[in-house]
C-alpha positions as CSV (number, residue, x, y, z in Angstrom):
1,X,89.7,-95.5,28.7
2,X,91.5,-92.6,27.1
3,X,92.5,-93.1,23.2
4,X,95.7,-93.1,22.1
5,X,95.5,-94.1,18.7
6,X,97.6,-91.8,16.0
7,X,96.1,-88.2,15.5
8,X,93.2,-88.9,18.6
9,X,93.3,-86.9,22.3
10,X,96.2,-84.5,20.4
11,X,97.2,-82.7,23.9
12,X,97.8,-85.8,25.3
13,X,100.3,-87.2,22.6
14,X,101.6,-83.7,22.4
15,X,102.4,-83.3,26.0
16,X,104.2,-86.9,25.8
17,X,106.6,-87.2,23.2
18,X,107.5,-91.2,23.3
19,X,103.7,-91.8,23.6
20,X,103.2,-89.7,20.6
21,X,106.1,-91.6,18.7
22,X,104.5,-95.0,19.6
23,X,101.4,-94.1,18.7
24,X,102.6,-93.4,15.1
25,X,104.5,-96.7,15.0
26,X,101.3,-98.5,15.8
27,X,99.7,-96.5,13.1
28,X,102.8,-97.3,10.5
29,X,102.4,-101.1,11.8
30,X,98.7,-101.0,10.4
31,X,98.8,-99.3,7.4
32,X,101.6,-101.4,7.0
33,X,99.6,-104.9,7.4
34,X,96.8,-103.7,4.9
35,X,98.9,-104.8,2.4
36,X,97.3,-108.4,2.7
37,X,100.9,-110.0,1.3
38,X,102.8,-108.3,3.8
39,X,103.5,-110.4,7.2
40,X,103.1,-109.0,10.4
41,X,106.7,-109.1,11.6
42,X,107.5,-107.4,8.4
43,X,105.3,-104.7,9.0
44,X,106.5,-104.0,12.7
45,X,110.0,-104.3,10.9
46,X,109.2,-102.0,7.8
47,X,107.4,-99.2,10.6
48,X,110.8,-99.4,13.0
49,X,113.2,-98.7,9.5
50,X,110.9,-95.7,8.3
51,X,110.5,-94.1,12.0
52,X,111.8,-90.4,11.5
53,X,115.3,-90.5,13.0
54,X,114.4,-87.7,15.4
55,X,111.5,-90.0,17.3
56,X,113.2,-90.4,21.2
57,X,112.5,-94.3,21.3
58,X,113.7,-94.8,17.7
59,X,117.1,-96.0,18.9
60,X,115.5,-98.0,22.0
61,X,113.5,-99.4,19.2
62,X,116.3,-100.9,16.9
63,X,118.7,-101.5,20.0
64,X,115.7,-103.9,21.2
65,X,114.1,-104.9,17.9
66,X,113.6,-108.7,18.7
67,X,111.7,-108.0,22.3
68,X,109.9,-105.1,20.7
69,X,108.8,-107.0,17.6
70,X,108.1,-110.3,20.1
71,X,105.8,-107.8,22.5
72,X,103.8,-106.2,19.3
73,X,103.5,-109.8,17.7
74,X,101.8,-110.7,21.0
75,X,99.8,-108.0,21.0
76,X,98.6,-108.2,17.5
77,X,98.1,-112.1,17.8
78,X,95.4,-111.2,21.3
79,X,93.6,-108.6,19.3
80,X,93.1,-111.1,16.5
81,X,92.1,-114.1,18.7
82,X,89.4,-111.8,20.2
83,X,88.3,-110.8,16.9
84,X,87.9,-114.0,16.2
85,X,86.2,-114.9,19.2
86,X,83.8,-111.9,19.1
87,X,83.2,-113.5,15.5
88,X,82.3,-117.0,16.7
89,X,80.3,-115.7,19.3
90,X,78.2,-113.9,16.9
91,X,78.1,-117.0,14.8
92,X,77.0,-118.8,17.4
93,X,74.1,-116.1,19.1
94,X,72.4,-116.4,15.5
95,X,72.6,-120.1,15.0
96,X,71.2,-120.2,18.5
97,X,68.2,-117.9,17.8
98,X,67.9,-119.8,14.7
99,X,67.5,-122.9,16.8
100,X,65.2,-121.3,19.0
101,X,63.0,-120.3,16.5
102,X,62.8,-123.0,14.6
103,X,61.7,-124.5,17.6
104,X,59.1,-122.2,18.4
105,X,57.7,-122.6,14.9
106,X,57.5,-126.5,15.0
107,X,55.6,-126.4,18.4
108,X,53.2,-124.2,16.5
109,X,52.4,-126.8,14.1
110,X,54.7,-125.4,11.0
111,X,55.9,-127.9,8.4
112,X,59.3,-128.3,8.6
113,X,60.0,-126.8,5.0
114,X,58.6,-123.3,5.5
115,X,60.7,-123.4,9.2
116,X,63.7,-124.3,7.3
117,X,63.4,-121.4,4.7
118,X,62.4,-119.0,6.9
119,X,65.3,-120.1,9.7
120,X,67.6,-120.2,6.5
121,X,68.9,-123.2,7.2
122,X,68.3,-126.6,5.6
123,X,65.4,-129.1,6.2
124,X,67.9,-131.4,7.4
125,X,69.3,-128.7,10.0
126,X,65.8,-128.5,11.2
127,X,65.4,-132.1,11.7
128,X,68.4,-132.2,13.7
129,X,67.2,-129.6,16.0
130,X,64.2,-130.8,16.6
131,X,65.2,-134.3,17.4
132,X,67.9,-133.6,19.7
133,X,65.8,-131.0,21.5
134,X,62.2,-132.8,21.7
135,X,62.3,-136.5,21.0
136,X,59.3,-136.9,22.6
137,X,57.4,-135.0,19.9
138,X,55.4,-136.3,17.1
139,X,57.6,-138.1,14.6
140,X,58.8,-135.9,11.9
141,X,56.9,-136.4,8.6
142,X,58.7,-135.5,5.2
């Protein structure tokens, strides 16, 4: 996977003008969506105005703003959904060890308290763990 990011693999953007030029809008396009306020159309918008008017694709650009803004919206909205994906999925790998070891630790004869705080969790959360993963075990005291 080669880089293309603004100001990365230089020789590359250099030897490939519109590449270059659309590596700086994606650039422009974050730095404008730091702004927290700003909208993500309106920062695709704000990066086509303020393109140098000496960039190749600038006039491709603001002939074809609706597909080109539809296309980067895309492409912003699949980056964020696997963010947020990648984020769930961490969420649930440490609720899962979590479970696990709370487990572990009530097979080994640990009250239910000290799993909780050292799981982090409530004593209820433990409860429910251990009675949807071993009914069969001894009933739960506390």
């Amino acid at each position: 996977m080669i880089n293309i990011n603004y100001g990365r693999n230089q020789k590359l953007l250099e030897a490939c003008k519109p590449l270059m030029e659309y590596s700086w809008l994606i650039a422009e396009v974050r730095k404008n969506k730091k702004d927290k306020e700003v909208e993500i159309g309106s920062a695709i918008d704000k990066a086509i105005t303020e393109m140098p008017n000496d960039f190749v694709i600038k006039p491709f650009l603001e002939a074809n703003r609706a597909e080109v803004k539809g296309m980067l919206l895309e492409e912003y909205n699949e980056a964020e959904t696997m963010e947020l994906f990648r984020v769930e999925g961490r969420e649930e790998g440490r609720e899962e060890g979590q479970r696990g070891m709370a487990l572990n630790l009530y097979r080994a004869g640990i009250p239910v308290e000290n799993i909780a705080q050292y799981a982090e969790v409530s004593v209820a959360q433990v409860k429910r763990w251990i009675s949807s993963d071993v009914p069969e075990q001894k009933p739960l005291a506390g």
